[in-house]
N, C-alpha and C positions, 0 to 999 in steps of 0.2 A: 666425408660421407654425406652429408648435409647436402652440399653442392649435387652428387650423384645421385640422391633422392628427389632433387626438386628439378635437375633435370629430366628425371622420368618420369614425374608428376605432368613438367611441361609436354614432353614428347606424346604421355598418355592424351592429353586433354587435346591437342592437335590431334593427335590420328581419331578421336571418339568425332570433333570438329567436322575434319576432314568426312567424313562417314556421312555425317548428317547433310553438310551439303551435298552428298554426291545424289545422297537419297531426295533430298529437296530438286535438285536438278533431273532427276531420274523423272518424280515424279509430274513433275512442270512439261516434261518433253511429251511425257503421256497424255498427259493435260492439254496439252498443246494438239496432239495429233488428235485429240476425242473432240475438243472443238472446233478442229477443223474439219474433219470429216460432217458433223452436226451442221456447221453451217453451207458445206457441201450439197448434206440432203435437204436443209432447208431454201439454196437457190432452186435446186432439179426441183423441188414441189412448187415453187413459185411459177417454175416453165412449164410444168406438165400441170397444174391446176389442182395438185395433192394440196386439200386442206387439213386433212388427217396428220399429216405428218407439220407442219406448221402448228397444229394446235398443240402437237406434243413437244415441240422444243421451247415455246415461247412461252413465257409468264401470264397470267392472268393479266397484269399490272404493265404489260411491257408495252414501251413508246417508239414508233416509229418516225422518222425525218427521215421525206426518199427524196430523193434525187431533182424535184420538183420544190422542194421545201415544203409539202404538206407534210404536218404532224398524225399520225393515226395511233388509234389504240390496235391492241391482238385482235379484238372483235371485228373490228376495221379490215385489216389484215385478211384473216379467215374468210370473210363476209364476201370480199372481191374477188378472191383465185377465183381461177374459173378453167378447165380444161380450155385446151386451145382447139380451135375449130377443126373439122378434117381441110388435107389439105395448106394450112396455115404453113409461114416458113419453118423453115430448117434452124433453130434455136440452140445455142449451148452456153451455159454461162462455166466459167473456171475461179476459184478461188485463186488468185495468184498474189504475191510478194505478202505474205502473212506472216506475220508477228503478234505474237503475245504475251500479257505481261500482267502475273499470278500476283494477286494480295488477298492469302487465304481462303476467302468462300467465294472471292469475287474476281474474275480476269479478263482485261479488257481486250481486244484484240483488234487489229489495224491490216487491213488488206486490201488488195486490188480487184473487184467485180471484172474479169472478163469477158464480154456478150458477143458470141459468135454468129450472127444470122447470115443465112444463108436463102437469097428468094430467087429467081429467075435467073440464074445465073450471076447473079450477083452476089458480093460477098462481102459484107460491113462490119466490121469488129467497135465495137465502143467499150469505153474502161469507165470506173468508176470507183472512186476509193468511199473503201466503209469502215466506218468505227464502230463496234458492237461491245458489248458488256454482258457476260455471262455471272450468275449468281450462280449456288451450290445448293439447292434443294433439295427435301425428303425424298421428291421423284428423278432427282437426276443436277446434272445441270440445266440449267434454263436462258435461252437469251430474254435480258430486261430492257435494254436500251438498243438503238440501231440507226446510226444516220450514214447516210447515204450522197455523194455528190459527184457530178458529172465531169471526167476530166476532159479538158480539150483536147481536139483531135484535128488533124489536118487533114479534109474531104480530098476526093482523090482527086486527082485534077480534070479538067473536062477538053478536049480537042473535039 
């Protein structure tokens, strides 16, 4: 009888286990697609010169490293969008190969900057992998950290 109680006991505490991860995963997935989306609107406002929307996802505190190796604060950040000229090319950037990875208030995520420009017929695509850090604040989540680097690319050939 012994044996067939502490079996149940086990079986109980797997399936209560089981549960928890699912919900831990469940949650993480959501997590995952809120911060993707967030960092979605925060490349399109960096293209179209939305500072509005940049001030809202970014920390007071938060550090940038672009793609150049300058460091800037949010102020920084804000200070420089600027709408794009009339006229100006044809611009699209895409969040692509994203991943991210949840430790409670904080999760970091790892992706590929896609930049699609389009000018005279012409058609340039450049990548650039970025590592960001989101925290869990009263107002939301927030990006605090963000570096940025230029991956190689082979120019198209010239005849």
């Amino acid at each position: 009888m012994q044996v067939a109680a502490g079996l149940i006991i086990c079986i109980g505490l797997t399936v209560v286990a089981s549960a928890d991860a699912c919900r831990a995963a469940s949650g993480d997935a959501l997590l995952s697609a809120r911060l993707k989306r967030q960092t979605q609107e925060v490349l399109d406002a960096g293209q179209r010169g939305d500072a509005a929307v940049l001030a809202r996802y970014l920390d007071p505190a938060a550090i940038f490293t672009n793609e150049t190796g300058e460091i800037l604060s949010k102020q920084q950040i804000v200070d420089r969008v600027q709408p794009l000229a009339p006229g100006a090319a044809d611009r699209h950037i895409a969040v692509t190969k994203w991943a991210l990875h949840r430790q409670g208030d904080v999760a970091t995520s790892t992706f590929v900057d896609e930049l699609t420009i389009s000018c005279h017929g012409q058609t340039l695509v450049r990548r650039y992998q970025s590592t960001e850090t989101w925290a869990r604040r009263s107002g939301g989540w927030k990006m605090i950290t963000s570096h940025t680097m230029s991956l190689p690319y082979d120019p198209a050939a010239i005849t």
